[in-house]
mmJSON file of the N, C-alpha and C atoms, coordinates in Angstrom:
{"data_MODEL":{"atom_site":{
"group_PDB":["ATOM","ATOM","ATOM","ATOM","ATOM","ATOM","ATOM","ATOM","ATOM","ATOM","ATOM","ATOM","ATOM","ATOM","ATOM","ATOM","ATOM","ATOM","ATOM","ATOM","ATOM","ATOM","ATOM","ATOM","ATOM","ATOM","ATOM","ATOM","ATOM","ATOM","ATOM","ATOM","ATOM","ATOM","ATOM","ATOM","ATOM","ATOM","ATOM","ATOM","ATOM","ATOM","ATOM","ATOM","ATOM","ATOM","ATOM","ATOM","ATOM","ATOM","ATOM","ATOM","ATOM","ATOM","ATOM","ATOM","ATOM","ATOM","ATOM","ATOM","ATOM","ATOM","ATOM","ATOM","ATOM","ATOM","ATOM","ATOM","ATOM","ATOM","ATOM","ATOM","ATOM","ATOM","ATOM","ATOM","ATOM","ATOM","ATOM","ATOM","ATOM","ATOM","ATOM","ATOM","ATOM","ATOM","ATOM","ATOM","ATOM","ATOM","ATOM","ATOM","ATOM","ATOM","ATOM","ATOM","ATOM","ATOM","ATOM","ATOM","ATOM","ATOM","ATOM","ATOM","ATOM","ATOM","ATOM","ATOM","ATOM","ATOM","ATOM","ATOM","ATOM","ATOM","ATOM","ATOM","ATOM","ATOM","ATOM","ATOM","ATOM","ATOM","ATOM","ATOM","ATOM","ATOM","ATOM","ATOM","ATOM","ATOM","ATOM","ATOM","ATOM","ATOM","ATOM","ATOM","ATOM","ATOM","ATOM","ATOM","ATOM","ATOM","ATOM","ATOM","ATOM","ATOM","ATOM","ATOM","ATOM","ATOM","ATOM","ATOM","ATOM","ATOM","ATOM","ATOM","ATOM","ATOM","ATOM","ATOM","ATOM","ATOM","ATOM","ATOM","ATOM","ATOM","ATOM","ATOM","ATOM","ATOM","ATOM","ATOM","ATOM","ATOM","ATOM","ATOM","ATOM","ATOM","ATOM","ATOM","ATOM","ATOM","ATOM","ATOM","ATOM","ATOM","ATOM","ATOM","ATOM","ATOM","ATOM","ATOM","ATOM","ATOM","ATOM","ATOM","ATOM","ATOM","ATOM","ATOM","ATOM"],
"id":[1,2,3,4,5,6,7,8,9,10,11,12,13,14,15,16,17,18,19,20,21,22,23,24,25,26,27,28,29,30,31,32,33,34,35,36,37,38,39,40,41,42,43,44,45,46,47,48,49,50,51,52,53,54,55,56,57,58,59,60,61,62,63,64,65,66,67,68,69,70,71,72,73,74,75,76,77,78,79,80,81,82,83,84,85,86,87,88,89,90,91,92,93,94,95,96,97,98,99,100,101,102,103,104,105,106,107,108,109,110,111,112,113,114,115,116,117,118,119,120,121,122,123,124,125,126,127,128,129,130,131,132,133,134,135,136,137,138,139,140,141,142,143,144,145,146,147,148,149,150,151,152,153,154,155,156,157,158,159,160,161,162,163,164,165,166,167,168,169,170,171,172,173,174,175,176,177,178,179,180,181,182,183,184,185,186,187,188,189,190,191,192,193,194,195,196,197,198,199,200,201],
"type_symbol":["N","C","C","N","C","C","N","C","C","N","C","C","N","C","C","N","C","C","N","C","C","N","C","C","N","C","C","N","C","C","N","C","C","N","C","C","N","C","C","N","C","C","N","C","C","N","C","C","N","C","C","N","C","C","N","C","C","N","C","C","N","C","C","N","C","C","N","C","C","N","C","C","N","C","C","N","C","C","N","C","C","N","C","C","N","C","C","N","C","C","N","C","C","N","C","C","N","C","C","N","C","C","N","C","C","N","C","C","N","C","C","N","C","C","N","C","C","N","C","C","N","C","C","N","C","C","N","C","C","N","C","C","N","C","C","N","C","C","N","C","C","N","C","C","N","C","C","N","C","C","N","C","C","N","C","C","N","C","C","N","C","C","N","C","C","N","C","C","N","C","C","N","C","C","N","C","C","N","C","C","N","C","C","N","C","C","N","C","C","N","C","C","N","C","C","N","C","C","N","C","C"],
"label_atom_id":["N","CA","C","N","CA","C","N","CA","C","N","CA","C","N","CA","C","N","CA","C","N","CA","C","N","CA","C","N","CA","C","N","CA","C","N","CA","C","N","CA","C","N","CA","C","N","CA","C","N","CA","C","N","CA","C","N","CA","C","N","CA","C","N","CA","C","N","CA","C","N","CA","C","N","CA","C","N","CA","C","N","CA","C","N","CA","C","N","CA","C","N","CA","C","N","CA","C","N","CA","C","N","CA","C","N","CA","C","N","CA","C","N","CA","C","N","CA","C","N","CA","C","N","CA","C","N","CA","C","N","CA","C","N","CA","C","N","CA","C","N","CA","C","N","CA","C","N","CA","C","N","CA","C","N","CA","C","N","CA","C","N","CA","C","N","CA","C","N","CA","C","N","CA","C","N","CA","C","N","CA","C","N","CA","C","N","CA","C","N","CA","C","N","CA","C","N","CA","C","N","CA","C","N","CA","C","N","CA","C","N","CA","C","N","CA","C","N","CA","C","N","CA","C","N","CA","C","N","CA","C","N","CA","C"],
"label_alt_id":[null,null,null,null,null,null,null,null,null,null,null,null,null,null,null,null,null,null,null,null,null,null,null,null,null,null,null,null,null,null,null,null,null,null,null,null,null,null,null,null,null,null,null,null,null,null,null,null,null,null,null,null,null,null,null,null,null,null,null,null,null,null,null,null,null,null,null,null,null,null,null,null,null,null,null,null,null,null,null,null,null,null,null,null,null,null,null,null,null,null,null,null,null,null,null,null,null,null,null,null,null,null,null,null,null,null,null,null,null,null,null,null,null,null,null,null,null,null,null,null,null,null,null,null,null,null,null,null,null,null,null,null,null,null,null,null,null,null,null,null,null,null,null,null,null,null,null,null,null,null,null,null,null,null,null,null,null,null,null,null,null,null,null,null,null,null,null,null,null,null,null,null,null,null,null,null,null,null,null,null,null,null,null,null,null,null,null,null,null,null,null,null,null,null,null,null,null,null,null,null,null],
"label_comp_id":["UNK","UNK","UNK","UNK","UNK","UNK","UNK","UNK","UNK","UNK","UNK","UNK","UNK","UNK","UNK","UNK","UNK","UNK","UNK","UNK","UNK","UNK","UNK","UNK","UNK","UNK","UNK","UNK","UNK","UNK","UNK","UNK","UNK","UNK","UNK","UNK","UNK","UNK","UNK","UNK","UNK","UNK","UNK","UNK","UNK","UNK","UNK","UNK","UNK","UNK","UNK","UNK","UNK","UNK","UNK","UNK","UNK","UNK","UNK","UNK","UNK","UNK","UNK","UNK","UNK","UNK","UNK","UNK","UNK","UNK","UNK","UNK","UNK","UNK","UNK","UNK","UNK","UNK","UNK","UNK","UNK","UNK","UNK","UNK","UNK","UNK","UNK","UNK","UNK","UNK","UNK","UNK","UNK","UNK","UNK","UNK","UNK","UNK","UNK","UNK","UNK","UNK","UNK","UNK","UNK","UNK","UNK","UNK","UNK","UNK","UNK","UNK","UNK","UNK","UNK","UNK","UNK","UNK","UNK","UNK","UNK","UNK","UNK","UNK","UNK","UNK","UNK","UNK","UNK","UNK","UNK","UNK","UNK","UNK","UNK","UNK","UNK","UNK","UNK","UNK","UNK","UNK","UNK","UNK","UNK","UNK","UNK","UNK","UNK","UNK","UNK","UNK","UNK","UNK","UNK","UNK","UNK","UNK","UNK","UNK","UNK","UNK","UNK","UNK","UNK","UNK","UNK","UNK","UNK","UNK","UNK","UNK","UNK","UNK","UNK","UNK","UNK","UNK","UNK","UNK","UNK","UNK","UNK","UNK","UNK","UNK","UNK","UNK","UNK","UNK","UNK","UNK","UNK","UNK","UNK","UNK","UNK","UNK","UNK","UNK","UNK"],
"label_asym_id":["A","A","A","A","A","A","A","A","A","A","A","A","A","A","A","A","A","A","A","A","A","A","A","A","A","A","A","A","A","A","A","A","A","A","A","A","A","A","A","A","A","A","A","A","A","A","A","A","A","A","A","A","A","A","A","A","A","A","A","A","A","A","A","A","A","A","A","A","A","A","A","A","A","A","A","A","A","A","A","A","A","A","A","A","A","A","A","A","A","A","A","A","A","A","A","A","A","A","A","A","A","A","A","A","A","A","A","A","A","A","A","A","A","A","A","A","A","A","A","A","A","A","A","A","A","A","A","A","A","A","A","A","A","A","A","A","A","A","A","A","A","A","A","A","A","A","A","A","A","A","A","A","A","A","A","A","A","A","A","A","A","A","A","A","A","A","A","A","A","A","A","A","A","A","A","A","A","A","A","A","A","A","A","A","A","A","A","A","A","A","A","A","A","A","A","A","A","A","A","A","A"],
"label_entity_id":["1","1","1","1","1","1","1","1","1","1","1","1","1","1","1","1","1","1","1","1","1","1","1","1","1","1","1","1","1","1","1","1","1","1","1","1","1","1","1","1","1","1","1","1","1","1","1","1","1","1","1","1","1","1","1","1","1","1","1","1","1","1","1","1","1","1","1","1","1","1","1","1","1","1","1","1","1","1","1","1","1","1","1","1","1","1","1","1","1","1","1","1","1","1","1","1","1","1","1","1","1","1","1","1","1","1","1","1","1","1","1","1","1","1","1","1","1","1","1","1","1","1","1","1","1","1","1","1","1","1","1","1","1","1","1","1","1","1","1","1","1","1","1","1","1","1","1","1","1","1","1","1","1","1","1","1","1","1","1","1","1","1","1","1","1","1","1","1","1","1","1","1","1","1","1","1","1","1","1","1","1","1","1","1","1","1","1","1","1","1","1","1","1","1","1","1","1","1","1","1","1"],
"label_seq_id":[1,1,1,2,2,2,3,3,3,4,4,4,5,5,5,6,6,6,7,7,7,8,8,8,9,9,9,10,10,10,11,11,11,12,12,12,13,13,13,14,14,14,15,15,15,16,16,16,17,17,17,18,18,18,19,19,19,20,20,20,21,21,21,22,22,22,23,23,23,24,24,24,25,25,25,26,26,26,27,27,27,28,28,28,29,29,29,30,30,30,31,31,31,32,32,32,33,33,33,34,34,34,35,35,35,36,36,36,37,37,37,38,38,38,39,39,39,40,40,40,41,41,41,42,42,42,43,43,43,44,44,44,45,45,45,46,46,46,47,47,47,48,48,48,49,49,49,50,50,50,51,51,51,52,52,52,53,53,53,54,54,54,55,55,55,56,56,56,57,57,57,58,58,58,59,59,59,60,60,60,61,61,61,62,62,62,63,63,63,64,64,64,65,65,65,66,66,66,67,67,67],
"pdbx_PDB_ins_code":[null,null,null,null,null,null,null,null,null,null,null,null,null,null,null,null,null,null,null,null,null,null,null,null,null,null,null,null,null,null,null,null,null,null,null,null,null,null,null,null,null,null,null,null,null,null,null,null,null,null,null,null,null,null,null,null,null,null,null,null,null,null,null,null,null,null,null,null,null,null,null,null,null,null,null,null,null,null,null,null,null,null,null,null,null,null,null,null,null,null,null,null,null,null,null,null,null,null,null,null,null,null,null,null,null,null,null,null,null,null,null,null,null,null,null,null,null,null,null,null,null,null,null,null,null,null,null,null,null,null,null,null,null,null,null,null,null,null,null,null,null,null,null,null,null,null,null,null,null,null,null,null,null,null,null,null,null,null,null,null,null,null,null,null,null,null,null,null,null,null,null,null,null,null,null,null,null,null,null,null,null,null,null,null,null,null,null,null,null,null,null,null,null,null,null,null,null,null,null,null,null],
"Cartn_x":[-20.205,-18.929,-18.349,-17.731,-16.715,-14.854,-15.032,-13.529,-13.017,-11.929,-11.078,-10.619,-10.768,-9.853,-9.656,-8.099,-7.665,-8.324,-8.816,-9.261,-10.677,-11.695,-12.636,-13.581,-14.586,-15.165,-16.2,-15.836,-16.956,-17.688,-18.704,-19.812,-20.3,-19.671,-19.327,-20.169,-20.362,-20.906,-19.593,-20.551,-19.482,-18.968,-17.474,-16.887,-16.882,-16.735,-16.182,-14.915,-14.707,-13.147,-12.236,-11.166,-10.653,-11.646,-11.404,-12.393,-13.865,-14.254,-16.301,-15.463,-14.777,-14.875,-14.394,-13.529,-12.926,-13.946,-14.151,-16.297,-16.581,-17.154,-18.278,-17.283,-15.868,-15.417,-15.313,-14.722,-14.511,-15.053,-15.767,-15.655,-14.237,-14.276,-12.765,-11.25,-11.792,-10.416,-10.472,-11.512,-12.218,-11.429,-11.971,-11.239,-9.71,-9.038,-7.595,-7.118,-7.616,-7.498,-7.393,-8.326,-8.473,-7.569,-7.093,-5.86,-4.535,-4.546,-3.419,-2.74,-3.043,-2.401,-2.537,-3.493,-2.808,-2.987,-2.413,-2.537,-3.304,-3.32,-3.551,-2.908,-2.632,-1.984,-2.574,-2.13,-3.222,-1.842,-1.921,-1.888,-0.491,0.379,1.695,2.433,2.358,2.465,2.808,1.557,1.859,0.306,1.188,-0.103,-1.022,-1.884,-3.015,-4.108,-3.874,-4.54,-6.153,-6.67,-7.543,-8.47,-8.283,-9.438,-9.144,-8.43,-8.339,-9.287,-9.281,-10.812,-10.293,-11.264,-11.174,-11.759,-11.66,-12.238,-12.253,-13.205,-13.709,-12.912,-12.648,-11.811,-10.747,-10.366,-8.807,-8.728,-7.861,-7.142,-6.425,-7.072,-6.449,-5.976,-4.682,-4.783,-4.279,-4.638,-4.593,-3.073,-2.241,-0.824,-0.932,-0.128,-0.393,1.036,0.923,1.803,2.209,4.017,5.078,4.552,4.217,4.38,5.547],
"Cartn_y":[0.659,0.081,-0.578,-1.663,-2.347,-1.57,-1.476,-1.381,-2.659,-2.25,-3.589,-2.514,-2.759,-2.426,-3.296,-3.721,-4.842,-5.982,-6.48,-7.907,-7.78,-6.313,-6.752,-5.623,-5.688,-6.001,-4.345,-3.479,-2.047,-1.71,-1.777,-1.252,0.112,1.223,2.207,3.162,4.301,4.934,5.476,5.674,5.929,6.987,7.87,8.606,8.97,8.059,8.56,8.551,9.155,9.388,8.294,8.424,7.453,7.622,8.83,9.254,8.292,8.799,7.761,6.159,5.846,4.16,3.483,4.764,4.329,4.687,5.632,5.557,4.909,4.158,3.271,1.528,1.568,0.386,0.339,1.567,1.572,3.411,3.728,4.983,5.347,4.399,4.427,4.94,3.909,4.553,5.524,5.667,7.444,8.099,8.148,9.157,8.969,8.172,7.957,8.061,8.396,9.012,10.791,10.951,12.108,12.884,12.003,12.727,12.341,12.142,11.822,10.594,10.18,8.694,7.338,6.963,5.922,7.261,5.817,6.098,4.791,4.957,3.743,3.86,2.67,2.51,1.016,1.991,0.63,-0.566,-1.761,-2.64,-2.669,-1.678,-1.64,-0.906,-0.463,0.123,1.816,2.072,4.363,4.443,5.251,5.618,6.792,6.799,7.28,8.518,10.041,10.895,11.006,10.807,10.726,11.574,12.315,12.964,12.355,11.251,10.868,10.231,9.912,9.111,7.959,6.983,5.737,5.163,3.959,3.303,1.976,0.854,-0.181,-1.005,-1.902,-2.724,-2.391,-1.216,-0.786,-2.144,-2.609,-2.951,-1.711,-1.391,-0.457,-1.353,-1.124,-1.449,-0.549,-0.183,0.218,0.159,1.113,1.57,2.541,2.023,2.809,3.32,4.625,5.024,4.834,4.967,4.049,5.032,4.579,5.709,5.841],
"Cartn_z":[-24.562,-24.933,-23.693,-23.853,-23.097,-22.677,-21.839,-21.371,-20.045,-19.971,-18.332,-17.423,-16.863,-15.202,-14.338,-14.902,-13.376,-13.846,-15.291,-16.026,-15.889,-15.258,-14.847,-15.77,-16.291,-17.462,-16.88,-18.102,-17.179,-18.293,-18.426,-19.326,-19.064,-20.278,-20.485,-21.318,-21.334,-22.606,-23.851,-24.552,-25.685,-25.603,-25.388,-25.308,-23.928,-23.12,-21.927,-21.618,-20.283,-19.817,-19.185,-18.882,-17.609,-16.463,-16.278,-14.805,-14.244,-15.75,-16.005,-15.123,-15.876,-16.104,-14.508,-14.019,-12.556,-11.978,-11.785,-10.887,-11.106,-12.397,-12.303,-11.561,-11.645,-11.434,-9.897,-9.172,-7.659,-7.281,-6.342,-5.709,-5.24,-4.284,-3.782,-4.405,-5.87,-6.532,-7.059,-7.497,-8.106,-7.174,-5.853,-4.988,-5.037,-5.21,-5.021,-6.182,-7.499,-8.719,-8.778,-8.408,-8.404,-7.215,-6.404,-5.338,-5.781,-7.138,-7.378,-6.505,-6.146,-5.041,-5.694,-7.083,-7.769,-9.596,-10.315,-12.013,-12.611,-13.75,-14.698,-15.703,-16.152,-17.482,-18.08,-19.678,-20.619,-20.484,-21.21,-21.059,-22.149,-22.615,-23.14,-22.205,-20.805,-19.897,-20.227,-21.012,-20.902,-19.752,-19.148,-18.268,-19.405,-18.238,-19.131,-18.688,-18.824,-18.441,-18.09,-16.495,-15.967,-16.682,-17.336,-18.334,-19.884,-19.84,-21.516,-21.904,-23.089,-23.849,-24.182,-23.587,-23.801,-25.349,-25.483,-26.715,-26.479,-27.241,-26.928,-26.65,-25.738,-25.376,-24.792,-24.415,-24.03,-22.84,-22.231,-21.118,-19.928,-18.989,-18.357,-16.834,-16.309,-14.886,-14.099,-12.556,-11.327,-10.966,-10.573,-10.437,-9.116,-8.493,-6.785,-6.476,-5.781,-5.838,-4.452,-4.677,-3.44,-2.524,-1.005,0.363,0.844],
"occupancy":[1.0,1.0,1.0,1.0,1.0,1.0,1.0,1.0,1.0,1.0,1.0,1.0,1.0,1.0,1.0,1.0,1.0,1.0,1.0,1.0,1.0,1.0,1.0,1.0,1.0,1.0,1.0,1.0,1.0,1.0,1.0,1.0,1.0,1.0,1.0,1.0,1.0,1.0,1.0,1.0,1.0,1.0,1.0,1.0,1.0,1.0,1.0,1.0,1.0,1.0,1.0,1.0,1.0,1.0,1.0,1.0,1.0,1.0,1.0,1.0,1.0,1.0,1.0,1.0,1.0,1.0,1.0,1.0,1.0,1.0,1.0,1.0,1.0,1.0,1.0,1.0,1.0,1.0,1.0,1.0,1.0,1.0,1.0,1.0,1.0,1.0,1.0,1.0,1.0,1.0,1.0,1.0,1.0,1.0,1.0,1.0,1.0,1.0,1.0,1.0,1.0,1.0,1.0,1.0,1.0,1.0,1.0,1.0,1.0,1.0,1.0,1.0,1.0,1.0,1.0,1.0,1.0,1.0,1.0,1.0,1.0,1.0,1.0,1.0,1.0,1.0,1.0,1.0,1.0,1.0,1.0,1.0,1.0,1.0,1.0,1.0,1.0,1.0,1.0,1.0,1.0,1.0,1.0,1.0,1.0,1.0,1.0,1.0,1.0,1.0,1.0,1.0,1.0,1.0,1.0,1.0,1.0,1.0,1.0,1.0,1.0,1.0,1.0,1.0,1.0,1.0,1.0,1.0,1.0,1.0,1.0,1.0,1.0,1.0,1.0,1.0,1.0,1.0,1.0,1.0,1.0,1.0,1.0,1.0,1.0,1.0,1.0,1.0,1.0,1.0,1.0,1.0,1.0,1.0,1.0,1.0,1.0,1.0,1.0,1.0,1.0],
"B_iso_or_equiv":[0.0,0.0,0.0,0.0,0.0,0.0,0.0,0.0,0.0,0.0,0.0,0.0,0.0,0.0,0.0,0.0,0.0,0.0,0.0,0.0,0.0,0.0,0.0,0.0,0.0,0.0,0.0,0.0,0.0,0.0,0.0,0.0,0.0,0.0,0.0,0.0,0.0,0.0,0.0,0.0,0.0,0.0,0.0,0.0,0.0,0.0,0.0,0.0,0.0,0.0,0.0,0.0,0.0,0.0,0.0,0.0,0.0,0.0,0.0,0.0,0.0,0.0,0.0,0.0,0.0,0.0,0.0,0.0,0.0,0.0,0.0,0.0,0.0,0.0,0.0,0.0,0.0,0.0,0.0,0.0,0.0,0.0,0.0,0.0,0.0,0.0,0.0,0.0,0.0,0.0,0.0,0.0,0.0,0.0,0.0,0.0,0.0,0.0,0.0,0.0,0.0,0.0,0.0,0.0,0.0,0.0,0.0,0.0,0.0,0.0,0.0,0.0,0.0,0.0,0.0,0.0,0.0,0.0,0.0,0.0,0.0,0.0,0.0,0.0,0.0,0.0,0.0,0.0,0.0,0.0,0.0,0.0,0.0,0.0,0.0,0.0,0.0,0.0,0.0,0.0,0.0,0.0,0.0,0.0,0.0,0.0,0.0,0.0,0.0,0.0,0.0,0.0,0.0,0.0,0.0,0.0,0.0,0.0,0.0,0.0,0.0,0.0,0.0,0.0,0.0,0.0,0.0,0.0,0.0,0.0,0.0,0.0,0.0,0.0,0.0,0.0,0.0,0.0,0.0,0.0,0.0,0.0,0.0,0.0,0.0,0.0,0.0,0.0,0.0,0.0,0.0,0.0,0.0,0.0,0.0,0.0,0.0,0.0,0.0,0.0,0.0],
"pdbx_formal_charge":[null,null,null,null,null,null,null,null,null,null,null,null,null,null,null,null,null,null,null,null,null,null,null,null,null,null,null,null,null,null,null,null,null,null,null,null,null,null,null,null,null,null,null,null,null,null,null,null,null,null,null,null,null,null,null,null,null,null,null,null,null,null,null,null,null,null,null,null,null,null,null,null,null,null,null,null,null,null,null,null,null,null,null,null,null,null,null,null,null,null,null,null,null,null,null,null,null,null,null,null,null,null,null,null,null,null,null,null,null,null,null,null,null,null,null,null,null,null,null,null,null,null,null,null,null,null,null,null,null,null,null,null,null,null,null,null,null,null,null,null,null,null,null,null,null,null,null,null,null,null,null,null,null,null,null,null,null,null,null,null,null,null,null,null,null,null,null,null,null,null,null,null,null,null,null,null,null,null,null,null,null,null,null,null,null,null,null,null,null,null,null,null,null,null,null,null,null,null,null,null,null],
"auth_seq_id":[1,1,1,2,2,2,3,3,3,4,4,4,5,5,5,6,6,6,7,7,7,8,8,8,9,9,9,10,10,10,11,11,11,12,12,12,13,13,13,14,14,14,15,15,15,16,16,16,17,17,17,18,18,18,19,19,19,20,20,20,21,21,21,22,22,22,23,23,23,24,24,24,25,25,25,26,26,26,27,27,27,28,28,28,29,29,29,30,30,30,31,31,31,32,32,32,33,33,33,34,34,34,35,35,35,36,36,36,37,37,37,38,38,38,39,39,39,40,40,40,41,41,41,42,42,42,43,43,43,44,44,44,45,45,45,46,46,46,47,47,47,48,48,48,49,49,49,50,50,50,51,51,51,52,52,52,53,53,53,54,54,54,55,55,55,56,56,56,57,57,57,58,58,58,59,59,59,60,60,60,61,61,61,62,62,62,63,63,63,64,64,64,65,65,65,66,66,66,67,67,67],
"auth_comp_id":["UNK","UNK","UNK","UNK","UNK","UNK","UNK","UNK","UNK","UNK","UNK","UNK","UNK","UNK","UNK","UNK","UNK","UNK","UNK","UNK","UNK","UNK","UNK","UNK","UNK","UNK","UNK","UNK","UNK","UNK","UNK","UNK","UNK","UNK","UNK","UNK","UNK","UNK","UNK","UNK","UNK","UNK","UNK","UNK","UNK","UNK","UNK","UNK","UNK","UNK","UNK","UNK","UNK","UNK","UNK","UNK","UNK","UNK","UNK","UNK","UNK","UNK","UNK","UNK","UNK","UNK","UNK","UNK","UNK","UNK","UNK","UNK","UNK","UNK","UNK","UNK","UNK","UNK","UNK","UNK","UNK","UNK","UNK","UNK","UNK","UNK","UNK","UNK","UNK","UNK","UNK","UNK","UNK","UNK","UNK","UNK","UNK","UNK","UNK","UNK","UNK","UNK","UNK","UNK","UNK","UNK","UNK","UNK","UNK","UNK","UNK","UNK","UNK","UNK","UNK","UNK","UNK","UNK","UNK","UNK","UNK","UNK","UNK","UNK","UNK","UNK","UNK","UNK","UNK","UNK","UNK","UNK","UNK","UNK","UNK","UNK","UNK","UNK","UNK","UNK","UNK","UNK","UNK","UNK","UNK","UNK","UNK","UNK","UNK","UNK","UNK","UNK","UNK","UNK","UNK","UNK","UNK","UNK","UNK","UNK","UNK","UNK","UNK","UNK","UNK","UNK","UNK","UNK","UNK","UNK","UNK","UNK","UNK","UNK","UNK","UNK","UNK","UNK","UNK","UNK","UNK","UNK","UNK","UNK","UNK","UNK","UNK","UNK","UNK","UNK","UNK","UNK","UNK","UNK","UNK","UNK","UNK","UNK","UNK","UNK","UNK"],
"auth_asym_id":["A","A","A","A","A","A","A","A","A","A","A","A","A","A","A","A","A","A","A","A","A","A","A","A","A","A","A","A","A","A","A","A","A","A","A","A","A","A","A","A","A","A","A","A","A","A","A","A","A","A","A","A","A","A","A","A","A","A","A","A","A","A","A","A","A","A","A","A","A","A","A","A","A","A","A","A","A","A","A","A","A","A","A","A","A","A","A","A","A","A","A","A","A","A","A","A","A","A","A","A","A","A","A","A","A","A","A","A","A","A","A","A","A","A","A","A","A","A","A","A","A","A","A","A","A","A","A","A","A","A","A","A","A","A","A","A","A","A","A","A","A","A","A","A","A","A","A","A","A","A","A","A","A","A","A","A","A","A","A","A","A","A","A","A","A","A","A","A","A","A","A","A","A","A","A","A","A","A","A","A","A","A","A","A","A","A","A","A","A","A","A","A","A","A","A","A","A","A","A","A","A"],
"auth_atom_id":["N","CA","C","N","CA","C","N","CA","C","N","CA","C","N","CA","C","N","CA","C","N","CA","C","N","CA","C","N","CA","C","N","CA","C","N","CA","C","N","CA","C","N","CA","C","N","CA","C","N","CA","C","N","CA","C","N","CA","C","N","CA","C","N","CA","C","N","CA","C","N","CA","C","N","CA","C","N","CA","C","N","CA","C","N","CA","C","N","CA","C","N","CA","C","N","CA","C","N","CA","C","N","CA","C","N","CA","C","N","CA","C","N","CA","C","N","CA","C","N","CA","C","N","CA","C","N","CA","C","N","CA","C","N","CA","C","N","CA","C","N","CA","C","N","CA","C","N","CA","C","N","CA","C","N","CA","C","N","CA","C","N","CA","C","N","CA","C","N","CA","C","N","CA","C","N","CA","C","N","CA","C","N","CA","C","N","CA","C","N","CA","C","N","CA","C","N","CA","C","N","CA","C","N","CA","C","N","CA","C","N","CA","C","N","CA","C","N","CA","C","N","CA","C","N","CA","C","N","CA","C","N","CA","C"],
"pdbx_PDB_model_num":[1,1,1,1,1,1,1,1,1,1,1,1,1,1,1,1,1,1,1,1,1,1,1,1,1,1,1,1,1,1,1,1,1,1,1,1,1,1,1,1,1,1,1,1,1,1,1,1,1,1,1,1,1,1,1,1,1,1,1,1,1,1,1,1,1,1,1,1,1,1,1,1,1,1,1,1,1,1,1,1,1,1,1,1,1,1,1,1,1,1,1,1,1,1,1,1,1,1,1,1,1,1,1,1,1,1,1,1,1,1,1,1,1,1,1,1,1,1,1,1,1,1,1,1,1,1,1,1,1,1,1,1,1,1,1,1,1,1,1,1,1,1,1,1,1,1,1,1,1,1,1,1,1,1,1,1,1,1,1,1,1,1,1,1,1,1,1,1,1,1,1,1,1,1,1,1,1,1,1,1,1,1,1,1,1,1,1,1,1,1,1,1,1,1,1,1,1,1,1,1,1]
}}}
């Protein structure tokens, strides 16, 4: 399945997490996900629980949090 992060196009398995789709899009942000230091939110702006389940096409983007 297809999902977005940030307009950019991640080829996914079926029933994966937020978590899956930010690994496979950045390590980096994986890590800065998982430290709580950014979020995502789909594309009506609700963020979106790093263990939630995605579905085909969502729109997700990258939300960083203020230092």
């Amino acid at each position: 399945m297809e999902v977005f992060i940030n307009q950019t196009p991640i080829d996914i398995f079926k029933g994966a997490r937020l978590s899956d789709a930010v690994l496979k899009y950045s390590k980096e942000s994986h890590k800065l996900l998982m430290n709580h230091q950014i979020w995502l939110e789909d594309e009506r702006g609700n963020s979106m629980d790093a263990d939630g389940r995605l579905w085909e096409g969502i729109q997700l983007f990258i939300k960083y949090k203020a230092k």
